[in-house]
MDAnalysis code that builds the backbone (N, CA, C; Angstrom):
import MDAnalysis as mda
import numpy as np

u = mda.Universe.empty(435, n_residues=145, atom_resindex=np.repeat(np.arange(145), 3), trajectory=True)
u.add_TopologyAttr("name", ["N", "CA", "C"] * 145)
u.add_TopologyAttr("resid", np.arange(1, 146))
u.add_TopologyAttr("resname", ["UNK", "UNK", "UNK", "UNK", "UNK", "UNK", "UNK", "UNK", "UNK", "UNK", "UNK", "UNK", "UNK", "UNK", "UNK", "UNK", "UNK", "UNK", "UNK", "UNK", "UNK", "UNK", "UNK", "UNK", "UNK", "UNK", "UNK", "UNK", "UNK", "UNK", "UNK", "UNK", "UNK", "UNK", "UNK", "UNK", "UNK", "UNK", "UNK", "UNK", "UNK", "UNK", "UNK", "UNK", "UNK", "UNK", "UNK", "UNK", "UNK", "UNK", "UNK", "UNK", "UNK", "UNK", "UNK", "UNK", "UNK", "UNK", "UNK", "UNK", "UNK", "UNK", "UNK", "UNK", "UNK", "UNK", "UNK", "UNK", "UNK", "UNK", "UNK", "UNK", "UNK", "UNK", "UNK", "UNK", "UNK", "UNK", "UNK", "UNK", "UNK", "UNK", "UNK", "UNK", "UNK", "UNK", "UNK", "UNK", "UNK", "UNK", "UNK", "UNK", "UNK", "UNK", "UNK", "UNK", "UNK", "UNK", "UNK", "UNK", "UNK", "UNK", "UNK", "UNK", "UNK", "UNK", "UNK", "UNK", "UNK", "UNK", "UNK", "UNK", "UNK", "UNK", "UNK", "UNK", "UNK", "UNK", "UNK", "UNK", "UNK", "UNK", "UNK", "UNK", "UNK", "UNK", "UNK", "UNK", "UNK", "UNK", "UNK", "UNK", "UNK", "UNK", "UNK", "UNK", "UNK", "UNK", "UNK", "UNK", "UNK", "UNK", "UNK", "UNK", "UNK"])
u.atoms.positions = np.array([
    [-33.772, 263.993, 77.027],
    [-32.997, 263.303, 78.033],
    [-31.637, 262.933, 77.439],
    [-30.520, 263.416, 78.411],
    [-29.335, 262.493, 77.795],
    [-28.969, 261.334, 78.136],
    [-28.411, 260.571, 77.268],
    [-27.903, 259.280, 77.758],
    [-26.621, 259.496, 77.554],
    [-25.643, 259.557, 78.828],
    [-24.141, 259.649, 78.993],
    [-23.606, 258.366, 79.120],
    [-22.467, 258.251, 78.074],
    [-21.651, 256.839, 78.215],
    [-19.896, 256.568, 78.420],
    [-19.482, 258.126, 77.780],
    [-18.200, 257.990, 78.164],
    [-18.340, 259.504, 78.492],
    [-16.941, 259.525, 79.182],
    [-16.532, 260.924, 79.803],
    [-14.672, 260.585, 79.728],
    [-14.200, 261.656, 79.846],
    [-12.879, 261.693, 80.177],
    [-12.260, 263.164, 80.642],
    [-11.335, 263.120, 81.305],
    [-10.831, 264.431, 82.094],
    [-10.112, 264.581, 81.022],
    [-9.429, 266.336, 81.015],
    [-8.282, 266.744, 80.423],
    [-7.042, 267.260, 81.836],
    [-5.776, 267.747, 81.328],
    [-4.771, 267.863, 81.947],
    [-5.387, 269.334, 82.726],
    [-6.508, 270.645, 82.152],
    [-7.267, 270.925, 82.828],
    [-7.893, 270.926, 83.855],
    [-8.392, 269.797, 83.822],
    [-9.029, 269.323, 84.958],
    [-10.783, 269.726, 84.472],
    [-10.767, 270.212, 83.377],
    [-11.583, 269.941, 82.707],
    [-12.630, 268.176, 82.294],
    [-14.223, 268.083, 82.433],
    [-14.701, 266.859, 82.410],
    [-15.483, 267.008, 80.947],
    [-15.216, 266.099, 80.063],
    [-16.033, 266.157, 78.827],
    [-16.839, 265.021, 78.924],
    [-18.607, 264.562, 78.687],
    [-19.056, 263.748, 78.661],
    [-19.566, 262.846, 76.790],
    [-19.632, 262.134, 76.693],
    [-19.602, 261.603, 75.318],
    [-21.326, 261.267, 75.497],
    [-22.272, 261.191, 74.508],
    [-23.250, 260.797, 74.339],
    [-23.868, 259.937, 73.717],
    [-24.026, 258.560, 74.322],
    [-24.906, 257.269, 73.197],
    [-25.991, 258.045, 72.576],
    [-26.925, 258.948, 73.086],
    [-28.255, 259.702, 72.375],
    [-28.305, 260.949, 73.559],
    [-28.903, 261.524, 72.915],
    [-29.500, 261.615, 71.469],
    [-28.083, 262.179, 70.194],
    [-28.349, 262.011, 68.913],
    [-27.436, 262.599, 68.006],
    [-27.724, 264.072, 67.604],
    [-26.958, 264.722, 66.860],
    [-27.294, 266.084, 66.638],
    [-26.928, 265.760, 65.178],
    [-28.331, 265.414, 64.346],
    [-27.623, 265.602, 62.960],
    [-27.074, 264.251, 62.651],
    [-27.635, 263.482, 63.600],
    [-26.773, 261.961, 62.851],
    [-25.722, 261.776, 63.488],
    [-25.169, 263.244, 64.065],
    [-23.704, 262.995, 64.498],
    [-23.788, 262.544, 66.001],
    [-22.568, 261.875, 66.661],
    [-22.391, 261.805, 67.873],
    [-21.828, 263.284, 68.766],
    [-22.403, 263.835, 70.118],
    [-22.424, 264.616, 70.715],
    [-21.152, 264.250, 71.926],
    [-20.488, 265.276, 72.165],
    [-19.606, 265.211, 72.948],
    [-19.598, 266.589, 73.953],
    [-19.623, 266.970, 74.805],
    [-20.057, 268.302, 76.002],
    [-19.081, 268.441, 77.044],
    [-18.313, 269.447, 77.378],
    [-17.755, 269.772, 77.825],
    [-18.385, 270.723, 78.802],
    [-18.467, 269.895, 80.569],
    [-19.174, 269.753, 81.393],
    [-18.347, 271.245, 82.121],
    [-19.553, 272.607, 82.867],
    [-19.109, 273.986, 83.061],
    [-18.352, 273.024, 84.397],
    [-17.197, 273.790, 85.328],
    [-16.786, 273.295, 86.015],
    [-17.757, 273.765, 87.547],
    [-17.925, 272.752, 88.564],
    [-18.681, 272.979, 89.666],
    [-19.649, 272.003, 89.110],
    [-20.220, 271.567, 90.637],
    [-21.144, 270.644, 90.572],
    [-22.952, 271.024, 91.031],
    [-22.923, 272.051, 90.785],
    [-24.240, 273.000, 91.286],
    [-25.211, 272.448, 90.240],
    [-24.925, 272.483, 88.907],
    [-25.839, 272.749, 88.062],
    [-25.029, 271.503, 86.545],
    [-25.842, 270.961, 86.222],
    [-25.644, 270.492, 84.882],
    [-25.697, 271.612, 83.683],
    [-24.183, 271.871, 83.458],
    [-24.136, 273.195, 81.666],
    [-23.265, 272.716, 81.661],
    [-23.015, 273.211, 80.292],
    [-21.979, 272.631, 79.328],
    [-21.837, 274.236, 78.661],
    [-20.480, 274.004, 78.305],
    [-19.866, 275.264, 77.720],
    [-18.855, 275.137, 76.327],
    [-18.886, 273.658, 75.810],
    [-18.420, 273.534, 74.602],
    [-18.817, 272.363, 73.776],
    [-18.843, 272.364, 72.909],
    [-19.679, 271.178, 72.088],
    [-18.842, 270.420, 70.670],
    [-18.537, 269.353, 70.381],
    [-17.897, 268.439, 69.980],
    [-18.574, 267.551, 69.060],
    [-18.674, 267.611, 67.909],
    [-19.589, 266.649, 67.114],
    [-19.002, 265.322, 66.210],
    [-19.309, 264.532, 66.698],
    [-18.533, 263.164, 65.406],
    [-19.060, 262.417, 64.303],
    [-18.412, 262.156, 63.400],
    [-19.456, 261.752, 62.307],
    [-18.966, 259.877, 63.181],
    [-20.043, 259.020, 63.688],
    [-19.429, 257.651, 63.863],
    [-20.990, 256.923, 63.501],
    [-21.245, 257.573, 61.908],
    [-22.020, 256.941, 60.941],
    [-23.474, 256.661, 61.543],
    [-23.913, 257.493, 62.592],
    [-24.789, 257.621, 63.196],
    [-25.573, 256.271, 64.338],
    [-23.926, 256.343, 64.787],
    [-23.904, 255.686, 66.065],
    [-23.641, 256.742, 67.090],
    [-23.993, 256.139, 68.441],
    [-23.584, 256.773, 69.716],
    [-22.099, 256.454, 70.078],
    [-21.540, 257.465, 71.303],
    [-21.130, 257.118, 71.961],
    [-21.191, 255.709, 72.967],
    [-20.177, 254.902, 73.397],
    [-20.218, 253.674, 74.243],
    [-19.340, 254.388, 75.158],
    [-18.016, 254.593, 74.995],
    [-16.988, 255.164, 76.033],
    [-15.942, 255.522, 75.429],
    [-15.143, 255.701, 75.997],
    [-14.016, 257.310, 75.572],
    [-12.846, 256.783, 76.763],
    [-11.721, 257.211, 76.079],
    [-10.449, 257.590, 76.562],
    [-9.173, 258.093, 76.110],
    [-8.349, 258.675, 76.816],
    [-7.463, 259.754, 75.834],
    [-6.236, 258.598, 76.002],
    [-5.305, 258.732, 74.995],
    [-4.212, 258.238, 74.684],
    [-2.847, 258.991, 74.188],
    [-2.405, 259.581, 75.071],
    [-1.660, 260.597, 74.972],
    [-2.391, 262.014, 73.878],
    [-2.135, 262.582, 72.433],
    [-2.964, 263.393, 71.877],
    [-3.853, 262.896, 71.211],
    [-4.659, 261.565, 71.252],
    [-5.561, 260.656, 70.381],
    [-6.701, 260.803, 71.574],
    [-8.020, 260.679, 71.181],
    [-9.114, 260.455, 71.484],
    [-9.809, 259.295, 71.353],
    [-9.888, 257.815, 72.060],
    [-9.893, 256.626, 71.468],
    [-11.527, 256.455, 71.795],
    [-12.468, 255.732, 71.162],
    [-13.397, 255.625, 71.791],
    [-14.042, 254.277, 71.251],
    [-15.526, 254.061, 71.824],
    [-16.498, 252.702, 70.884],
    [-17.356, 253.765, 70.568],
    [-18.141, 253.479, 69.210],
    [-19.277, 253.681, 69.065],
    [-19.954, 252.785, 69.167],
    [-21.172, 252.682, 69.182],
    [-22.292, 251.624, 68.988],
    [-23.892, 252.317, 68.410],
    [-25.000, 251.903, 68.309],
    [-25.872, 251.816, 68.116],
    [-26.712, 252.981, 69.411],
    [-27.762, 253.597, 68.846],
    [-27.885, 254.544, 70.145],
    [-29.266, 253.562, 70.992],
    [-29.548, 252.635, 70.073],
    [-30.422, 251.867, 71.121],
    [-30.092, 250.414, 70.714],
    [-30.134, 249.395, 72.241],
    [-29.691, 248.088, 71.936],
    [-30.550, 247.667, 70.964],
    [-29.445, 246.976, 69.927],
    [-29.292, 246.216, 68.778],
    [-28.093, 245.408, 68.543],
    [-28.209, 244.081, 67.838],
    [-27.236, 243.758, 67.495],
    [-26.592, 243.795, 66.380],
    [-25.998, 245.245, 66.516],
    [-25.010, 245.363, 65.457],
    [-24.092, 245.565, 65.782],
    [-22.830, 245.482, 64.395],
    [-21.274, 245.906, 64.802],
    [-21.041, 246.933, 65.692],
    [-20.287, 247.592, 66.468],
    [-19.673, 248.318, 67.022],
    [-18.387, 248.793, 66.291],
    [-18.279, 249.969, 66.987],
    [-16.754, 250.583, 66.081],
    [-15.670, 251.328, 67.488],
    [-14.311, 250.670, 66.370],
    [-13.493, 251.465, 67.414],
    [-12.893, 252.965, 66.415],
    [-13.032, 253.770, 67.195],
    [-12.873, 254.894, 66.201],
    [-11.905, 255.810, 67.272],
    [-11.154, 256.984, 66.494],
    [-10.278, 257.866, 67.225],
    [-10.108, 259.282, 66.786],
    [-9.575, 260.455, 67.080],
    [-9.573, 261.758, 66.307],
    [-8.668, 262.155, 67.379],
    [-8.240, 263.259, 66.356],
    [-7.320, 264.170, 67.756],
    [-7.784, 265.005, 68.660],
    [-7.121, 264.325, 70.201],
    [-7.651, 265.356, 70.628],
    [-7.683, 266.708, 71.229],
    [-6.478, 267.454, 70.190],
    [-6.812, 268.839, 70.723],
    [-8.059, 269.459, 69.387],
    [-7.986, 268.558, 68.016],
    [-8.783, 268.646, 67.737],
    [-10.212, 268.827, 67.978],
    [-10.333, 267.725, 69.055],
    [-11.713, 267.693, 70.053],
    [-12.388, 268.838, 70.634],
    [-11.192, 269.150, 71.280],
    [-11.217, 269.677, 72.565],
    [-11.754, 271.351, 71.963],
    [-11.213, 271.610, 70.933],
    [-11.554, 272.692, 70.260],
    [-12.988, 273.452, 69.706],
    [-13.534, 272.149, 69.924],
    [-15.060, 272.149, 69.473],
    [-15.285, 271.935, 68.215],
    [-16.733, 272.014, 67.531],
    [-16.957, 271.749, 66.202],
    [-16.879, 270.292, 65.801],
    [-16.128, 269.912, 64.614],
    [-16.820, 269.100, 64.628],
    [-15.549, 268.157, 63.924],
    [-14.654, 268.040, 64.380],
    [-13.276, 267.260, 64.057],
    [-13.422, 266.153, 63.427],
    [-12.643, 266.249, 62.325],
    [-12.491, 264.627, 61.656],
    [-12.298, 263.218, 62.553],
    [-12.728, 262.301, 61.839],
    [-12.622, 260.811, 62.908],
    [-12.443, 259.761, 62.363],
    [-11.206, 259.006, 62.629],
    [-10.844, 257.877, 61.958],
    [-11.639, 256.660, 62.203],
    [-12.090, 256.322, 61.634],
    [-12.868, 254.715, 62.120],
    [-11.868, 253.707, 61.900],
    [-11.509, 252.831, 63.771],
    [-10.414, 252.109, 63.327],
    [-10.951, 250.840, 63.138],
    [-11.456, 250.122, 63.554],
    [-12.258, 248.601, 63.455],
    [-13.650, 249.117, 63.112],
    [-13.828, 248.209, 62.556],
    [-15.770, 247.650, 62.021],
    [-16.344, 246.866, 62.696],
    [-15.337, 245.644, 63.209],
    [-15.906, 244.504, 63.661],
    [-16.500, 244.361, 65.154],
    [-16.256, 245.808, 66.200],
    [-16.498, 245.197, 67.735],
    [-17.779, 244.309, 67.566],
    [-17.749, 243.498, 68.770],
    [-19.264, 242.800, 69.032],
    [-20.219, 243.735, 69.736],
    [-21.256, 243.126, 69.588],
    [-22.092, 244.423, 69.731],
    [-22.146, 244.590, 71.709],
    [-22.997, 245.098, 71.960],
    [-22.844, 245.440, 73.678],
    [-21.241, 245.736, 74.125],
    [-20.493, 246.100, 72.699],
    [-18.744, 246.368, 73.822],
    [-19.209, 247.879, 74.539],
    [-18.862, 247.788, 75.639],
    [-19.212, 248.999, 76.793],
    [-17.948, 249.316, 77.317],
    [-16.769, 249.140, 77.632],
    [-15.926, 248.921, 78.417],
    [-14.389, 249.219, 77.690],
    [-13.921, 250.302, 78.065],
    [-12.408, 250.324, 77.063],
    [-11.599, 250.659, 78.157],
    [-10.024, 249.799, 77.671],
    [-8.782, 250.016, 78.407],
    [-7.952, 249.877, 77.247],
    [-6.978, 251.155, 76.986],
    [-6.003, 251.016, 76.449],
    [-4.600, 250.586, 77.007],
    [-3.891, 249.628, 76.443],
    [-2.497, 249.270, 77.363],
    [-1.671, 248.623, 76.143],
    [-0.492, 248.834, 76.173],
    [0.653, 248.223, 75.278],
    [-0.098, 248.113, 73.649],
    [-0.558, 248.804, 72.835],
    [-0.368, 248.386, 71.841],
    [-2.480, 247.914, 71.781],
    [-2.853, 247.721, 72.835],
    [-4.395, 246.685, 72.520],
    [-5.266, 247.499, 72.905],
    [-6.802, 247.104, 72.793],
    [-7.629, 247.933, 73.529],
    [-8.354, 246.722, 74.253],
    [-8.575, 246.512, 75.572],
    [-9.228, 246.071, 76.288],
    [-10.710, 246.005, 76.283],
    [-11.740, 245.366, 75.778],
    [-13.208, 245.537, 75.648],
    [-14.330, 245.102, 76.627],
    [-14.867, 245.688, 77.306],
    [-16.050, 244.877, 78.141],
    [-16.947, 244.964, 77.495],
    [-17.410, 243.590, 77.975],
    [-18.815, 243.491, 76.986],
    [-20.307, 243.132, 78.046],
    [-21.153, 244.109, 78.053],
    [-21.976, 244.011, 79.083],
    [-22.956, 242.197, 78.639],
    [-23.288, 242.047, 79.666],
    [-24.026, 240.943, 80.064],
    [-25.901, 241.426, 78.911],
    [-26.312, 239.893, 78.594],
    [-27.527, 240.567, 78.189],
    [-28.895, 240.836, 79.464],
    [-29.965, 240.532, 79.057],
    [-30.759, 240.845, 79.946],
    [-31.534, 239.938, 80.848],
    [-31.343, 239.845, 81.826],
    [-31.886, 238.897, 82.934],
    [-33.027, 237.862, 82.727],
    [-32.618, 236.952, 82.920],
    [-34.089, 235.748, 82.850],
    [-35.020, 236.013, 84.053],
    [-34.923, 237.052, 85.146],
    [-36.077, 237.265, 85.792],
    [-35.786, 236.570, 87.307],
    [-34.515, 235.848, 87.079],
    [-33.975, 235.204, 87.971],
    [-32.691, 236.107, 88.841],
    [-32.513, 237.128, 88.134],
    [-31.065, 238.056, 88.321],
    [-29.790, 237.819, 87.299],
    [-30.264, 236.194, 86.420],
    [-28.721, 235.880, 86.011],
    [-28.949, 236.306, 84.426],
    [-28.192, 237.038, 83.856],
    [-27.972, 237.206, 82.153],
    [-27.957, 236.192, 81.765],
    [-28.581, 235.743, 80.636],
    [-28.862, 234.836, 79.556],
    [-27.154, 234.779, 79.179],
    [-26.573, 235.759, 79.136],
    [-25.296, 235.760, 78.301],
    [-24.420, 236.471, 79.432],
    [-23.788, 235.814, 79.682],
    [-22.606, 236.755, 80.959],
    [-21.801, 237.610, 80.274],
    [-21.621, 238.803, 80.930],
    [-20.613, 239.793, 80.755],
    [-19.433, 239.239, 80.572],
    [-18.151, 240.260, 79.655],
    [-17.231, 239.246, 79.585],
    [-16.381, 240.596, 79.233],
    [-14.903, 239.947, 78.202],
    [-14.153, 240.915, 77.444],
    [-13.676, 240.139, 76.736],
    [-12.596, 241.365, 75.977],
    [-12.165, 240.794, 74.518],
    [-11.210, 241.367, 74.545],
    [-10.391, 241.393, 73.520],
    [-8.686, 242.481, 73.036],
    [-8.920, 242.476, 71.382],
    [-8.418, 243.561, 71.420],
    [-8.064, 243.822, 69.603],
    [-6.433, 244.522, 69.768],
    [-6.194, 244.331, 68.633],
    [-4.819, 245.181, 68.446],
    [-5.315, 246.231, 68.079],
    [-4.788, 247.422, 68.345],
    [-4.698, 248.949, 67.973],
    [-4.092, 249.327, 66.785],
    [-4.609, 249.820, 65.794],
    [-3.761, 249.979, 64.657],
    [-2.650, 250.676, 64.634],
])
């Protein structure tokens, strides 16, 4: 089964999906979705070393590939903001990747890049049975290196 967490278009019009799990090799999986909506294939494949975390979400930043990793099953650990190029990406195989922060909090789900920061959502934890999260959803900012 896949678990899809980020995706992003190219100037293509091309859709690449990013993968929290499964890993291939430890590495994080990235798929480049056949075009048409008939059938789930993929026709190119993308591998990241993000220390054998998943994908969280993805977005392009002019030729940069910005993304979170996290953990491929909830835990509370660090999160990472990490980046590579992306025509590098886009090329397939298995492109180098900068790890830019160590520190996200864990559950960051949610990226917006703007001026210089990255925007973080951070999902809510898990329901007291009542509907309401123990811990409300929220966000954060980091500077971008």
């Amino acid at each position: 089964m896949l678990n899809v967490e980020g995706a992003f278009g190219t100037a293509d019009e091309r859709l690449w999906l990013g993968l929290r799990a499964p890993l291939a090799g430890g590495r994080a999986v990235l798929l480049r979705l056949v075009p048409g909506f008939a059938e789930l294939r993929f026709d190119k494949v993308a591998l990241l070393d993000l220390e054998g975390r998943g994908i969280r979400e993805l977005a392009l930043a002019g030729d940069q590939l910005i993304g979170l990793a996290g953990p491929t099953l909830d835990a509370d650990e660090p999160f990472f903001l990490f980046r590579a190029a992306a025509p590098a990406v886009l090329s397939g195989g298995e492109p180098p990747v900068q790890i830019l922060r160590r520190d996200l909090l864990p559950s960051s789900e949610g990226l917006l890049l703007r001026g210089g920061r990255a925007y973080i959502l951070l999902d809510g934890d898990a329901g007291d049975g009542n509907d309401r999260c123990k811990v409300p959803a929220g966000w954060y900012a980091v500077d971008l290196p």
